[in-house]
KEBANU-946475 format. One record per residue (C-alpha): residue in one letter; residue number from 1; x, y, z. Coordinates in steps of 0.001 Angstrom, whole numbers, plus 524288, in hexadecimal, padded with zeros to 5 digits. Layout:
KEBANU-946475
aa->A	i->NUM	X->X	Y->Y	Z->Z
...
END
This chain:
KEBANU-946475
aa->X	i->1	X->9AA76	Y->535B5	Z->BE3BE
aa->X	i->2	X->99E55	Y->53C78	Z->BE83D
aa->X	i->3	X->9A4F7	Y->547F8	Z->BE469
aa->X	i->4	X->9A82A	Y->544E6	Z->BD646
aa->X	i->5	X->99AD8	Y->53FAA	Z->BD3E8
aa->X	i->6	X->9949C	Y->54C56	Z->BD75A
aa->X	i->7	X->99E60	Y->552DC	Z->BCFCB
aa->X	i->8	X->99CB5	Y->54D63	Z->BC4E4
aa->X	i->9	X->98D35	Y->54D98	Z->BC587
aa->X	i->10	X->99042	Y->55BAC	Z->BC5E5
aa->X	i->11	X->99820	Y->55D2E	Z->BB921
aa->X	i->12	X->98DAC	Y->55435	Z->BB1F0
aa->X	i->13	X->982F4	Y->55CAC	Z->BB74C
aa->X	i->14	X->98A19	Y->568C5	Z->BB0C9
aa->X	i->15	X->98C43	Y->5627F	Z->BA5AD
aa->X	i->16	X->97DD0	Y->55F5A	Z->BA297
aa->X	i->17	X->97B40	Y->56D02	Z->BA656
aa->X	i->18	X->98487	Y->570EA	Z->B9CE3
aa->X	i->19	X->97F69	Y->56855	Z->B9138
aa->X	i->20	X->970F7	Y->56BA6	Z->B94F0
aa->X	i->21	X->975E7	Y->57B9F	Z->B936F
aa->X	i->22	X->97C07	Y->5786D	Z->B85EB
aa->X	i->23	X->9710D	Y->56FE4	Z->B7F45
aa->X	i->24	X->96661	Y->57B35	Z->B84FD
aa->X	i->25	X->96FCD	Y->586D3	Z->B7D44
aa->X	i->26	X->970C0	Y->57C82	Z->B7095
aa->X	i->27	X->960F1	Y->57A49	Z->B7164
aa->X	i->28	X->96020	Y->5881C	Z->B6E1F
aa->X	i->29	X->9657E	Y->58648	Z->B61DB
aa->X	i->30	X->96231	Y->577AE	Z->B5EE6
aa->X	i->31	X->955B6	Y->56F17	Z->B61E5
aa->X	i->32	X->95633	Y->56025	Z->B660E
aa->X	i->33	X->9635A	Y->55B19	Z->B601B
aa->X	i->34	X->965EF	Y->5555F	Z->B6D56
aa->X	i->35	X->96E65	Y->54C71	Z->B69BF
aa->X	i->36	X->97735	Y->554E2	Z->B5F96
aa->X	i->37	X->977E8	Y->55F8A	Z->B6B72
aa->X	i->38	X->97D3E	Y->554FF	Z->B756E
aa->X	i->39	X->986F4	Y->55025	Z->B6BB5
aa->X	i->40	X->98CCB	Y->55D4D	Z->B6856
aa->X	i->41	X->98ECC	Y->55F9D	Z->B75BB
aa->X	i->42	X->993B4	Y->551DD	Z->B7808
aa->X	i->43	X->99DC8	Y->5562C	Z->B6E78
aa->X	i->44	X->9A1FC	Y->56063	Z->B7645
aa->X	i->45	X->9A4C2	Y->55B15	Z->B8221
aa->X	i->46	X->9AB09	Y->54ED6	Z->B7AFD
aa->X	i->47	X->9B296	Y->55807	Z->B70FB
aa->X	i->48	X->9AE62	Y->5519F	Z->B65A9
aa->X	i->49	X->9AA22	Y->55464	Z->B58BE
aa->X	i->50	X->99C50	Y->55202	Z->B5349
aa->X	i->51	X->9959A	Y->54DF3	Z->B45CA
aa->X	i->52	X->987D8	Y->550DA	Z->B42C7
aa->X	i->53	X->98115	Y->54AF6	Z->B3A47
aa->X	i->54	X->973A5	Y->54F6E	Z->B3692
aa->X	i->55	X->96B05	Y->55481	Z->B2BB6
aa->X	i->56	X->96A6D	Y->563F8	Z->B2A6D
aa->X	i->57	X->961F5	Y->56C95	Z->B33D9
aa->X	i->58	X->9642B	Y->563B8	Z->B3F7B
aa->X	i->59	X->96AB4	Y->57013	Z->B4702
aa->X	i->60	X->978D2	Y->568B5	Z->B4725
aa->X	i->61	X->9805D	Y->57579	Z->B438B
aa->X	i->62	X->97796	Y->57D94	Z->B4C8C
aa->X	i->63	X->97C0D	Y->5749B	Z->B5619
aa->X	i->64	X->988D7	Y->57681	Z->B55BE
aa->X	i->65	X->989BF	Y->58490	Z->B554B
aa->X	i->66	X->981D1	Y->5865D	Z->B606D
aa->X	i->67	X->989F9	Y->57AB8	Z->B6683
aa->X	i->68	X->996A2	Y->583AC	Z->B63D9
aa->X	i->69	X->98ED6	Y->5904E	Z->B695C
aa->X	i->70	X->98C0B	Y->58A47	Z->B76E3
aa->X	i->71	X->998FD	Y->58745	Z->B7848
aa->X	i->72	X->9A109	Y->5958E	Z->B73DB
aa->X	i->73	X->9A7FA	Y->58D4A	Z->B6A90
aa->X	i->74	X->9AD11	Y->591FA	Z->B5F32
aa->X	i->75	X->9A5C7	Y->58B76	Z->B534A
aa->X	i->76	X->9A800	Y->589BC	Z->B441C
aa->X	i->77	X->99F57	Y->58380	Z->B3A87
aa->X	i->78	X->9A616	Y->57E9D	Z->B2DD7
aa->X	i->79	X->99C41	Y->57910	Z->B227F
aa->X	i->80	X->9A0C5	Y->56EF3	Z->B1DD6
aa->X	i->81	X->9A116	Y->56ED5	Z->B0D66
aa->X	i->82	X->9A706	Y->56673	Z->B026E
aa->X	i->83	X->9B067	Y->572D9	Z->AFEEC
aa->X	i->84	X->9B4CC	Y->57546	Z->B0E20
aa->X	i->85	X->9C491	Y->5749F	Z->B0DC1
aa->X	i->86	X->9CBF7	Y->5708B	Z->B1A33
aa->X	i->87	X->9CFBF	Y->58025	Z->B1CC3
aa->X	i->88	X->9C326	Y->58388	Z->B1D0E
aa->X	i->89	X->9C126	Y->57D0B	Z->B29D9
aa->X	i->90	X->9CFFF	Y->57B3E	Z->B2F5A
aa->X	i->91	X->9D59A	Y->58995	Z->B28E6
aa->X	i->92	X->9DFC8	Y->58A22	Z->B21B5
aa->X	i->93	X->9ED95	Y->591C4	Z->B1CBA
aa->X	i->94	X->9EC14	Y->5A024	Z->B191F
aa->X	i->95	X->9F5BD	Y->5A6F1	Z->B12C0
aa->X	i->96	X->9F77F	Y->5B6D9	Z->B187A
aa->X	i->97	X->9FC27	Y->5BD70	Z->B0FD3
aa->X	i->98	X->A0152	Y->5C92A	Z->B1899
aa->X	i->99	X->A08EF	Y->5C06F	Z->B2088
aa->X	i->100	X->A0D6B	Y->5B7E0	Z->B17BB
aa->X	i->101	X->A0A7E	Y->5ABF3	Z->B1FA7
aa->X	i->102	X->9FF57	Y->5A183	Z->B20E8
aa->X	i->103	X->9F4CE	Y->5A25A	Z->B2BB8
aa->X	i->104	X->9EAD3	Y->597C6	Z->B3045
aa->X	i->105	X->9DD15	Y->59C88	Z->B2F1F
aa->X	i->106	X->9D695	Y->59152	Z->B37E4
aa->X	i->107	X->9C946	Y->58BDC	Z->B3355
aa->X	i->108	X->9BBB4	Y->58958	Z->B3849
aa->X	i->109	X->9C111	Y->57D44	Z->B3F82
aa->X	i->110	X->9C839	Y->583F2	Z->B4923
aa->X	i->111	X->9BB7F	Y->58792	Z->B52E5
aa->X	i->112	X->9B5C4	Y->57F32	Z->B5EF9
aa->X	i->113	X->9A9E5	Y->57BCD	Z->B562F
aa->X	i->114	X->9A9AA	Y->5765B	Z->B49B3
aa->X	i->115	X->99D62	Y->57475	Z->B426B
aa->X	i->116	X->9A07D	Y->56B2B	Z->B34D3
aa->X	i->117	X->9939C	Y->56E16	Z->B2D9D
aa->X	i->118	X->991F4	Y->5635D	Z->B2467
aa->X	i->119	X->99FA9	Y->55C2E	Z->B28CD
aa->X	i->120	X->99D89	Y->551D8	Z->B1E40
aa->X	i->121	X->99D19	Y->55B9D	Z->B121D
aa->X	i->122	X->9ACF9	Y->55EEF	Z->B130B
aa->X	i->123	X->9B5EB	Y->55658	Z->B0B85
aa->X	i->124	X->9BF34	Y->54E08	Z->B10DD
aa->X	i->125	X->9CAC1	Y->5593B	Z->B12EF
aa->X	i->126	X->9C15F	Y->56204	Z->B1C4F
aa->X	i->127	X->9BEC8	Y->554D1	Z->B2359
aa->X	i->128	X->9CEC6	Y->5520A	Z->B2638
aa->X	i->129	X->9CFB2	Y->56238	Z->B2918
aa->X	i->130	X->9C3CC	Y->55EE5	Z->B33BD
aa->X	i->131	X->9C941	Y->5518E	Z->B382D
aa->X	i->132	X->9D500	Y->5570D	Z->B3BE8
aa->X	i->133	X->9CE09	Y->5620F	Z->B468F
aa->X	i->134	X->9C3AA	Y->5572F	Z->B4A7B
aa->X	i->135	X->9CEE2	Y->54E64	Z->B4F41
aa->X	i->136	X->9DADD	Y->5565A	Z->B5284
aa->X	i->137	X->9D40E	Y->5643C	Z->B5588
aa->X	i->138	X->9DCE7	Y->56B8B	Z->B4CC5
aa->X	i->139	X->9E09F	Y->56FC5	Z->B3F91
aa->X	i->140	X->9E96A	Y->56F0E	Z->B363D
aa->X	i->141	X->9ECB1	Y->57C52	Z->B2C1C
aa->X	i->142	X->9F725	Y->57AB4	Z->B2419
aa->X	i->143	X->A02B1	Y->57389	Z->B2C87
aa->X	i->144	X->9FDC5	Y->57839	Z->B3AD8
aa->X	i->145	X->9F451	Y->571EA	Z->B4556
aa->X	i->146	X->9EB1B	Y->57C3A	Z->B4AC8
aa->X	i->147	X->9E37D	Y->57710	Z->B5646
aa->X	i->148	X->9D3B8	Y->5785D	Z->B563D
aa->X	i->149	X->9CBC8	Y->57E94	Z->B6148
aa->X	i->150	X->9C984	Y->57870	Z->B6D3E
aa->X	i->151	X->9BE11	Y->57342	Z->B6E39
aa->X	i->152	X->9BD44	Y->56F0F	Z->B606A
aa->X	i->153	X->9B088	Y->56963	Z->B5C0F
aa->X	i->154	X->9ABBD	Y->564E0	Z->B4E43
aa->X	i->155	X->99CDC	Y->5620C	Z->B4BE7
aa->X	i->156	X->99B22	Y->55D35	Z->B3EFD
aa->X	i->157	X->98D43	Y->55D2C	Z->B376C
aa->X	i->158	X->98B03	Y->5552B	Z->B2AF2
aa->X	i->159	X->97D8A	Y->55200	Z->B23EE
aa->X	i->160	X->97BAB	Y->5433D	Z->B22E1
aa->X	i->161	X->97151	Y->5454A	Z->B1577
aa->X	i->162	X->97A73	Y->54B7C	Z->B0DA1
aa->X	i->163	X->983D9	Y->5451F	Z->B0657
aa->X	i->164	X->9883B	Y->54DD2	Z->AFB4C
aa->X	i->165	X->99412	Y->5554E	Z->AFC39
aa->X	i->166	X->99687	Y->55046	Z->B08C4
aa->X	i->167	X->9A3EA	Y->544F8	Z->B0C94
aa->X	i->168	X->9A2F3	Y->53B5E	Z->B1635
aa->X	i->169	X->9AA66	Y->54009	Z->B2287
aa->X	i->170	X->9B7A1	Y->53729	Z->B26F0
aa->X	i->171	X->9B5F6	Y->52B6F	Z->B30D3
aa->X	i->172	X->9C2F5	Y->53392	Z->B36DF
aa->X	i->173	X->9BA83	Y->53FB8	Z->B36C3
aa->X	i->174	X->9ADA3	Y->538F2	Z->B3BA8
aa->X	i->175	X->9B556	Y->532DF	Z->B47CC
aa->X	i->176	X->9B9BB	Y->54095	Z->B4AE6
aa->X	i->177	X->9AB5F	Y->54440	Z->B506F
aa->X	i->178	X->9A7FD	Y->5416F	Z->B5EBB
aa->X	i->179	X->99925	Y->53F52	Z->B58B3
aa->X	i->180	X->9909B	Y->53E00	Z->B4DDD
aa->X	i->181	X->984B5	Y->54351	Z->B5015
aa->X	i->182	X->975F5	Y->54115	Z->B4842
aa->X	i->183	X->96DE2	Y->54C72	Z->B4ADC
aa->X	i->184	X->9602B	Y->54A4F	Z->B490F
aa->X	i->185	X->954D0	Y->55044	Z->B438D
aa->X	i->186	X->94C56	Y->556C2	Z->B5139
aa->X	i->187	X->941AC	Y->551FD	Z->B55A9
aa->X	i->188	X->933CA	Y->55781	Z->B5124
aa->X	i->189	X->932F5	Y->55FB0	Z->B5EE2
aa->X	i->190	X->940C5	Y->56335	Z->B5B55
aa->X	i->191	X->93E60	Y->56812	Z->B4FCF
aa->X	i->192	X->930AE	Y->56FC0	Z->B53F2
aa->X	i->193	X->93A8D	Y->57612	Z->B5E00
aa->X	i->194	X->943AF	Y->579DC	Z->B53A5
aa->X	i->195	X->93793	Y->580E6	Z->B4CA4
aa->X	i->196	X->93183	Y->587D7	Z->B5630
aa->X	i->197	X->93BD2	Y->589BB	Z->B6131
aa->X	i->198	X->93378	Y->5948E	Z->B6753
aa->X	i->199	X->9285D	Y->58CFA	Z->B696A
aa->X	i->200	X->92430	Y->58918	Z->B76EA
aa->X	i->201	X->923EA	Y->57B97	Z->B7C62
aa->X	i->202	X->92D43	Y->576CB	Z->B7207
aa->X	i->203	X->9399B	Y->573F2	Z->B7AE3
aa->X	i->204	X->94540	Y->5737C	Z->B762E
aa->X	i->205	X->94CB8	Y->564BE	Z->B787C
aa->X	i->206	X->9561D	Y->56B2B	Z->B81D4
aa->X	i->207	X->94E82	Y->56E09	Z->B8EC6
aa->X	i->208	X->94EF1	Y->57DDC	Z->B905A
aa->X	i->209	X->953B3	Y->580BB	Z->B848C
aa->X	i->210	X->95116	Y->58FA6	Z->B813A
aa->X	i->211	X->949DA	Y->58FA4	Z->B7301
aa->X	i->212	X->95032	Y->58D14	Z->B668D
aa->X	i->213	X->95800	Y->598F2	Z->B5FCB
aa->X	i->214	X->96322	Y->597EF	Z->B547E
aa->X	i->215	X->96587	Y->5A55F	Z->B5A40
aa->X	i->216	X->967F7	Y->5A188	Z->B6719
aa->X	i->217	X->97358	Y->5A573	Z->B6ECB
aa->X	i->218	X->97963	Y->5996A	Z->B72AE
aa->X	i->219	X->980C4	Y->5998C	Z->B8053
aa->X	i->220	X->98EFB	Y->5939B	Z->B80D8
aa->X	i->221	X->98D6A	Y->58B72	Z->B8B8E
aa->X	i->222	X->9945D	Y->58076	Z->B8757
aa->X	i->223	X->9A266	Y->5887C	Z->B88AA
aa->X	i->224	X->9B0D4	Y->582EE	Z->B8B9C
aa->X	i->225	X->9ADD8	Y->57FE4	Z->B98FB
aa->X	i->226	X->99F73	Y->57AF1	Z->B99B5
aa->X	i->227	X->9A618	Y->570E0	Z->B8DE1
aa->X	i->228	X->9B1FD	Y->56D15	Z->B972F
aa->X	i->229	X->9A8B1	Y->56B1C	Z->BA380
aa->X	i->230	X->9A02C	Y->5623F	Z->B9A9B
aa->X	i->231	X->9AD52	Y->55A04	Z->B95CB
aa->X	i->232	X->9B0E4	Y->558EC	Z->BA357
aa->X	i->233	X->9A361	Y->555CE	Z->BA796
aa->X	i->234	X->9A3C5	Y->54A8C	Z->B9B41
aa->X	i->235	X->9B0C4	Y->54538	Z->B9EC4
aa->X	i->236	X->9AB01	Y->54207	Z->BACD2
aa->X	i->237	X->9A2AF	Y->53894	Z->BA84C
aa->X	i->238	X->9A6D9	Y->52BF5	Z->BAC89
aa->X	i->239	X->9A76A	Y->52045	Z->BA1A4
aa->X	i->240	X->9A80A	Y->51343	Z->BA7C2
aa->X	i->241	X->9B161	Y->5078C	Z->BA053
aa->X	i->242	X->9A580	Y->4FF9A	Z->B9C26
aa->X	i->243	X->9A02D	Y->50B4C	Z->B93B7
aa->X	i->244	X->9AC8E	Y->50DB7	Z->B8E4E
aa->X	i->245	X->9ADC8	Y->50069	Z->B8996
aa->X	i->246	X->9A19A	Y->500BD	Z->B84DE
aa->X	i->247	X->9A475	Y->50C16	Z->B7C15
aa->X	i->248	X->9B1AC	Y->5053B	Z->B77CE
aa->X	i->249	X->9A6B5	Y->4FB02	Z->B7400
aa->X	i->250	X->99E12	Y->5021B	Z->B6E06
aa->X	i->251	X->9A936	Y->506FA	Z->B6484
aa->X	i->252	X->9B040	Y->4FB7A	Z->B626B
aa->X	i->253	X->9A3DC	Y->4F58C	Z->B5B77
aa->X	i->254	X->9A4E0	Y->4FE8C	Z->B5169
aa->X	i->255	X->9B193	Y->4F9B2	Z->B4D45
aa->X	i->256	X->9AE87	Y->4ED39	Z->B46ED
aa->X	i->257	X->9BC99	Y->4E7AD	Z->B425B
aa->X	i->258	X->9C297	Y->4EDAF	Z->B5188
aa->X	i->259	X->9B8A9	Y->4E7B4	Z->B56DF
aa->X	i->260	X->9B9DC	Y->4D9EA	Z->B4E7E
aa->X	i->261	X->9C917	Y->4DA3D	Z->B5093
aa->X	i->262	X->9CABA	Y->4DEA9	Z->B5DBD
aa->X	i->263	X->9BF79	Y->4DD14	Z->B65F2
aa->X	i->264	X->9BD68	Y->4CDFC	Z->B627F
aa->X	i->265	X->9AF57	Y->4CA5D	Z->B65B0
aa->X	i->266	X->9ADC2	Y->4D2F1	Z->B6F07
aa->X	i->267	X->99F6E	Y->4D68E	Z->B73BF
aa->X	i->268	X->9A22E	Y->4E213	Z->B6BE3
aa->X	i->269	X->9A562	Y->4DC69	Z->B5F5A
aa->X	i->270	X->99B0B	Y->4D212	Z->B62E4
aa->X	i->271	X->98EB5	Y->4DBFF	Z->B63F9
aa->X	i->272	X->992B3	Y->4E3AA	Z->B566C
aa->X	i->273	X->9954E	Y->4D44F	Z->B4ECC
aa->X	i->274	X->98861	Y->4CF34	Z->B52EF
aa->X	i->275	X->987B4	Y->4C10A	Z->B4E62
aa->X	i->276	X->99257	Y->4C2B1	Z->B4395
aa->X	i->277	X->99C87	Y->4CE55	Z->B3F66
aa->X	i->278	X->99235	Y->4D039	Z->B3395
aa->X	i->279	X->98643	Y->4CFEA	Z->B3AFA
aa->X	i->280	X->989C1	Y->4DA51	Z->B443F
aa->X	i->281	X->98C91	Y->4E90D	Z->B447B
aa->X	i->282	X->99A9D	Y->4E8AE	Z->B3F7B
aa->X	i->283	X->99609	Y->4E7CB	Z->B30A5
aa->X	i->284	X->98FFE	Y->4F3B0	Z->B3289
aa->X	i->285	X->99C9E	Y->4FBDA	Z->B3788
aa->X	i->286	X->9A7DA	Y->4FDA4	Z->B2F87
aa->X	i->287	X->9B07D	Y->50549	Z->B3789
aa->X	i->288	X->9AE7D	Y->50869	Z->B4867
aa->X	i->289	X->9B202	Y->51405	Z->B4EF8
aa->X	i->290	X->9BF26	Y->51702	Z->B5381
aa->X	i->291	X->9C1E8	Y->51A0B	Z->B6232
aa->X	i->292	X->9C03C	Y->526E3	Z->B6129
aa->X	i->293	X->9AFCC	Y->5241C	Z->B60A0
aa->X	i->294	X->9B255	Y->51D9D	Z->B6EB4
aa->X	i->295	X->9B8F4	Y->528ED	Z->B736B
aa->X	i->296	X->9AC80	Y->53159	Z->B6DF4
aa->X	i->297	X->9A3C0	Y->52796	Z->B7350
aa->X	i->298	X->9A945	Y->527BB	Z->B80F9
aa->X	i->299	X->9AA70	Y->537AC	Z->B81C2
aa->X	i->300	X->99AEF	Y->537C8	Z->B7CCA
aa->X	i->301	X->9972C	Y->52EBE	Z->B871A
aa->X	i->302	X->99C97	Y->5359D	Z->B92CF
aa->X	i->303	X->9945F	Y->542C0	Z->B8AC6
aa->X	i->304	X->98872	Y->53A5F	Z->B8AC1
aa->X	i->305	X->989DA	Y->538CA	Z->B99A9
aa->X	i->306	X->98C06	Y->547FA	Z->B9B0C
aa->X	i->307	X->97F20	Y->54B42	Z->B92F0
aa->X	i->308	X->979C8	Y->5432D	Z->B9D96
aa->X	i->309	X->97EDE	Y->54644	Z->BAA6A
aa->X	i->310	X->983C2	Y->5393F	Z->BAC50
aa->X	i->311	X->99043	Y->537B2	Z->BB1DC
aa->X	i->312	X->99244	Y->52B95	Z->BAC5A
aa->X	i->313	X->991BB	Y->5247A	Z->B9D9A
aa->X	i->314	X->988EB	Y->519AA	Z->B98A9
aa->X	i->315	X->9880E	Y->50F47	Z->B8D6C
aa->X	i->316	X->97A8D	Y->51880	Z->B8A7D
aa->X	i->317	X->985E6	Y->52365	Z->B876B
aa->X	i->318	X->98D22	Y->51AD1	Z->B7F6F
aa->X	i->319	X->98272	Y->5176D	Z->B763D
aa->X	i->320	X->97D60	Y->52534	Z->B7444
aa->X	i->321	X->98C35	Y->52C4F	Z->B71A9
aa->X	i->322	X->98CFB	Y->51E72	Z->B695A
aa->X	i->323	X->985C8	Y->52185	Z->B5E8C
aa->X	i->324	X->98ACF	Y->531E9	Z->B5B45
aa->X	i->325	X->9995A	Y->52CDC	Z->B5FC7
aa->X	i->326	X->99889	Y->520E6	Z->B5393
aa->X	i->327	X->98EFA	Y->522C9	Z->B49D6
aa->X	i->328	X->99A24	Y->52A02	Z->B425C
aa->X	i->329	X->9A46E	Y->5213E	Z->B452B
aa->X	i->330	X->9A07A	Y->51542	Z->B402B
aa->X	i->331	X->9A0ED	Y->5120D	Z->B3213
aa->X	i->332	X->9965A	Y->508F9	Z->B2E1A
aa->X	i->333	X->99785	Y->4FE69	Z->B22C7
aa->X	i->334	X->98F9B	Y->4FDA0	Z->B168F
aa->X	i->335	X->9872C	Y->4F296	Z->B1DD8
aa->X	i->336	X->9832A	Y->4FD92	Z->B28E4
aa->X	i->337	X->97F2D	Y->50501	Z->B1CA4
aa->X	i->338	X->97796	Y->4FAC9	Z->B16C5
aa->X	i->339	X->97117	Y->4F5FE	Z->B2286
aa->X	i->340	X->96BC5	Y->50571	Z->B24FE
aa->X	i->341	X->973C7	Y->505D1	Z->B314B
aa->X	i->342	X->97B46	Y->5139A	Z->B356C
aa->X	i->343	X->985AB	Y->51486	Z->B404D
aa->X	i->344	X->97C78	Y->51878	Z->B490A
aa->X	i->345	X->975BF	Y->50A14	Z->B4815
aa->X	i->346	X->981EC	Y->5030F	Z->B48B4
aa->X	i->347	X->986A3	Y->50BEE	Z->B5525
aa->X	i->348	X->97A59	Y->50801	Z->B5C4D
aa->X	i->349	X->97C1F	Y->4F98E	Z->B585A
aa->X	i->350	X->988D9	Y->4FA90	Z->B5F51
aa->X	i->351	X->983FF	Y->5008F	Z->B6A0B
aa->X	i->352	X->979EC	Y->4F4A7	Z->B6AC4
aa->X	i->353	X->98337	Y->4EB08	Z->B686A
aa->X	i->354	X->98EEF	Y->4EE73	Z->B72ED
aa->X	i->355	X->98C58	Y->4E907	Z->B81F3
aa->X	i->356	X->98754	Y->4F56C	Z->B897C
aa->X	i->357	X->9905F	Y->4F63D	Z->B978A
END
């Protein structure tokens, strides 16, 4: 036993040693975003796709491309338009004329790292074309299958100001990504860092981080293996029964007819009702999330734990995947609307609500 423990103290130490090496490389590139950095790499190690969601100039897309250079991945942007066809991101059937025959010239999609620019301007077509890599890792050209890279990752940008010319992307679609992410604007020493990034005595948010530089040669230390030993290292984490119940929980609130039905009043359905059905956070949720967010939920937790050394999870892990995990999995009714309240309010009533183990 002694044994194991020390073991695994050791993997967790090189794993933080790891993670402290690849947010120092990203700080060359990007200042603060502290929590956007952690939740890129948390998609990693979970292989899971990302959305973010933030106005322009917030450094999202010069996140992920130095995000794909620390890790010698192969990476593809695609921007996203209200013209963009299917085969321009899958590939399509080309007809060669000195053989006579059809070939497949492959598309964008088929690298380690996607970039959708502006996900949320394609019509609904592109959207099934994407859903279809998201969820299976493969494509479909003409009548064949042709599997993706492994890893395959897509992080997904949209504007949330601009309205025009852009469609609203598919609950099937939405459910697809590990995490929505809000990137925020930086902080005012953030942003006097990002103007004068020579200047002394203006430290950088990432301890020892060499001075800022677009033109800075990123190094890949993030490869195949660093990314397996930091699975492995992720997969050690133990999980005890009472926090897994408590992220069952945590779910199952968001389903208010499930819960209604099956549940009966249980302490879940209890918390969420308040004094009556009406009164109580179910007429703000039209539809819950589907298992798949407590699958998310329980990889991100054991991450969480990772990021900080522990070798175990707690409810404090749970509530801070909760809120990137389910903010885009819950679909709020017009009262949410009308009462000014966003998922991320009705995720953190929930988290008030349900018993903490």
């Amino acid at each position: 036993m002694a044994q194991q423990t020390a073991d695994l103290d050791a993997l967790l130490a090189g794993a933080r040693n790891l993670l402290d090496s690849c947010r120092a490389e990203l700080a060359k590139r990007v200042i603060g975003q502290r929590e956007m950095i952690d939740g890129l790499l948390m998609a990693l190690i979970a292989r899971g796709h990302i959305l973010l969601e933030g106005v322009p100039g917030l450094a999202k897309t010069l996140a992920v491309k130095s995000l794909a250079e620390i890790t010698g991945l192969d990476f593809k942007r695609i921007q996203f338009t209200p013209d963009l066809l299917p085969a321009d991101v899958t590939g399509t059937m080309v007809w060669e004329q000195a053989t006579g025959k059809f070939s497949v010239r492959r598309g964008p999609v088929f690298a380690n790292v996607i970039l959708a620019d502006e996900i949320n301007r394609a019509p609904a077509k592109v959207q099934s074309a994407l859903l279809e890599a998201m969820e299976e890792h493969q494509v479909t050209i003409g009548e064949d299958s042709y599997p993706l890279p492994d890893p395959f990752f897509v992080l997904a940008t949209q504007n949330p100001i601009e309205h025009e010319g852009t469609y609203t992307l598919p609950e099937a679609e939405l459910d697809r990504f590990l995490l929505k992410l809000l990137v925020r604007y930086p902080s005012p020493e953030e942003e006097l860092r990002i103007l004068r990034p020579e200047a002394p005595g203006l430290m950088n948010s990432f301890a020892g981080a060499p001075t800022l530089s677009r033109a800075s040669v990123l190094a890949p230390v993030l490869g195949a293996a660093q990314l397996e030993s930091l699975r492995a290292a992720a997969d050690a984490i133990r999980i005890d029964d009472k926090i897994a119940e408590y992220i069952v929980s945590v779910v199952a609130v968001t389903r208010p007819s499930i819960a209604k039905s099956s549940m009966g009043r249980s302490h879940a359905d209890t918390a969420a009702s308040g004094k009556t059905g009406r009164e109580g956070l179910y007429r703000y949720i039209s539809f819950g999330a589907s298992p798949r967010a407590s699958i998310a939920l329980y990889r991100c937790c054991r991450i969480l734990a990772l990021f900080d050394g522990r070798p175990f999870v707690t409810p404090e892990d749970v509530k801070t995947a909760a809120l990137p995990v389910l903010r885009h999995r819950i679909v709020l009714s017009y009262e949410a609307e009308a009462d000014g309240l966003d998922t991320d309010a009705v995720v953190s009533r929930i988290l008030a609500f349900v018993p903490v183990p």
